[in-house]
C-alpha positions in Angstrom: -29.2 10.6 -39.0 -26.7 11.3 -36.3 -25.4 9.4 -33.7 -23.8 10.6 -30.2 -21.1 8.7 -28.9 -20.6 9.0 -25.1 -17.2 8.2 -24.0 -17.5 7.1 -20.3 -15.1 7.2 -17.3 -14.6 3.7 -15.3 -12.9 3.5 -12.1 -9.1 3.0 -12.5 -7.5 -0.3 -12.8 -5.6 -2.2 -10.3 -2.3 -1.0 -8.9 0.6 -3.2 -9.0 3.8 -4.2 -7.4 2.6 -3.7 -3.6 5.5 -4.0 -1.8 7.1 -3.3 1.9 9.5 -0.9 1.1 10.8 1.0 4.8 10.4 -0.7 8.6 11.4 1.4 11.3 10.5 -0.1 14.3 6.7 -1.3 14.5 6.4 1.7 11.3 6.3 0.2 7.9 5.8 1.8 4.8 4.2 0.3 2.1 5.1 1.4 -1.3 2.8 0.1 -4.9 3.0 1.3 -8.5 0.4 3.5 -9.9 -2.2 1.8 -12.2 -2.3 0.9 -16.0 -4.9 3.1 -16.7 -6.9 5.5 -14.6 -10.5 4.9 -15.8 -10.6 8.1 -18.2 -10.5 10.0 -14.8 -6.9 11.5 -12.7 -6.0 9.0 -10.1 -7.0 11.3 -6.8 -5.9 8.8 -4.2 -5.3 5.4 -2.8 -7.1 3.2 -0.2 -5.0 0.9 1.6 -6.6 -2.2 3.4 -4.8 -4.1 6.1 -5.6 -6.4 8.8 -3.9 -9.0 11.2 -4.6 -12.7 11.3 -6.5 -11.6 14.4 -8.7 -9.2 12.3 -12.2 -10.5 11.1 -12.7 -7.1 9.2 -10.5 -4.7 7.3 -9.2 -1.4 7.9 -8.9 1.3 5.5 -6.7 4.3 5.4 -6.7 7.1 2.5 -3.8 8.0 0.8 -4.7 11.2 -1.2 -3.5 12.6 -4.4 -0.9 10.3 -6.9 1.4 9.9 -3.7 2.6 6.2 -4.6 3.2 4.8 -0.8 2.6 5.4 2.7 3.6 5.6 6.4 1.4 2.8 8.2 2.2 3.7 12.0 -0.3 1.6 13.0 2.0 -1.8 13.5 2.5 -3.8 16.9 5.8 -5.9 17.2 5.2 -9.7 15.9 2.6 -9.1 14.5 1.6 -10.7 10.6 -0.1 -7.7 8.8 -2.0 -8.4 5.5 -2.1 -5.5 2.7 -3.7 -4.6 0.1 -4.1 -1.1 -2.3 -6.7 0.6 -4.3 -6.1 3.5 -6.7 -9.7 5.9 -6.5 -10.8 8.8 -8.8 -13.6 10.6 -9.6 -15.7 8.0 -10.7 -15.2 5.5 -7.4 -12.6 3.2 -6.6 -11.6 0.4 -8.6 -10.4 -3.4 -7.1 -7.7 -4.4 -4.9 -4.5 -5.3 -5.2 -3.0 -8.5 -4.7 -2.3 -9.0 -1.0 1.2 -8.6 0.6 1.9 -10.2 4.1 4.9 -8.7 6.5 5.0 -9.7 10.2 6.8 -6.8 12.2 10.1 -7.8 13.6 10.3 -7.6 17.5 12.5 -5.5 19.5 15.3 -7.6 21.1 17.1 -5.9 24.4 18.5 -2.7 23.0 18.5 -3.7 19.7 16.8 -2.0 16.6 15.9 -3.0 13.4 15.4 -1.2 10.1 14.7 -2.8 6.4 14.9 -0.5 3.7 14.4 -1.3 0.0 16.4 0.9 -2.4 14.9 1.6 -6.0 16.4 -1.6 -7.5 14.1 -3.8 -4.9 17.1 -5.4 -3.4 16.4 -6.0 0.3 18.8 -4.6 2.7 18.5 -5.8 6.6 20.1 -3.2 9.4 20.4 -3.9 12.9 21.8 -1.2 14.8 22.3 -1.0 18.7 21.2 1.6 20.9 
């Protein structure tokens, strides 16, 4: 008697540490760390979700390949933007992250700010004047 042992892929597991990591402006880049395991299958991109507290639906944006964060150009000025990430392979594309709320600073006069978050997480607030 023989048996046959199939090993199957799943879709990968949740990626964690979302996080807001660059705001220039009404651009923000979001910035998450790659899943725990990839289902069996390479990781072959990301789907990120946001919305507004305005939004009744979604949107999604692609992110391909094992790039680990990404431009969202999409931001208006006081605005509160809800996101979320999803790591996809071959086999589909596995839950959502926990969700991460930023509202985009507004422009004051002349005035422009920037947040940056170096590697060690520590927030750093710039305001520079044009």
């Amino acid at each position: 008697m023989y048996f046959v042992i199939v090993v199957g892929f799943h879709v990968p597991s949740t990626p964690d540490n979302l996080r807001i990591v660059r705001v220039v402006g009404p651009d923000v880049t979001v910035a998450w760390t790659p899943p725990d395991s990839d289902g069996g299958a390479e990781i072959t991109g990301y789907v990120i979700a946001y919305c507004t507290q305005y939004d009744s639906v979604a949107r999604h944006v692609t992110a391909t390949g094992t790039t680990t964060a990404m431009l969202m150009d999409i931001c208006q000025f006081r605005r509160c933007y809800v996101f979320a990430v999803a790591a996809r392979n071959a086999v589909g594309t596995g839950d959502f992250s926990q969700c991460t709320d930023f509202t985009v600073p507004q422009i004051i006069g002349n005035s422009f700010f920037s947040i940056f978050s170096p590697p060690n997480d520590s927030r750093e607030v710039l305001c520079l004047s044009l």
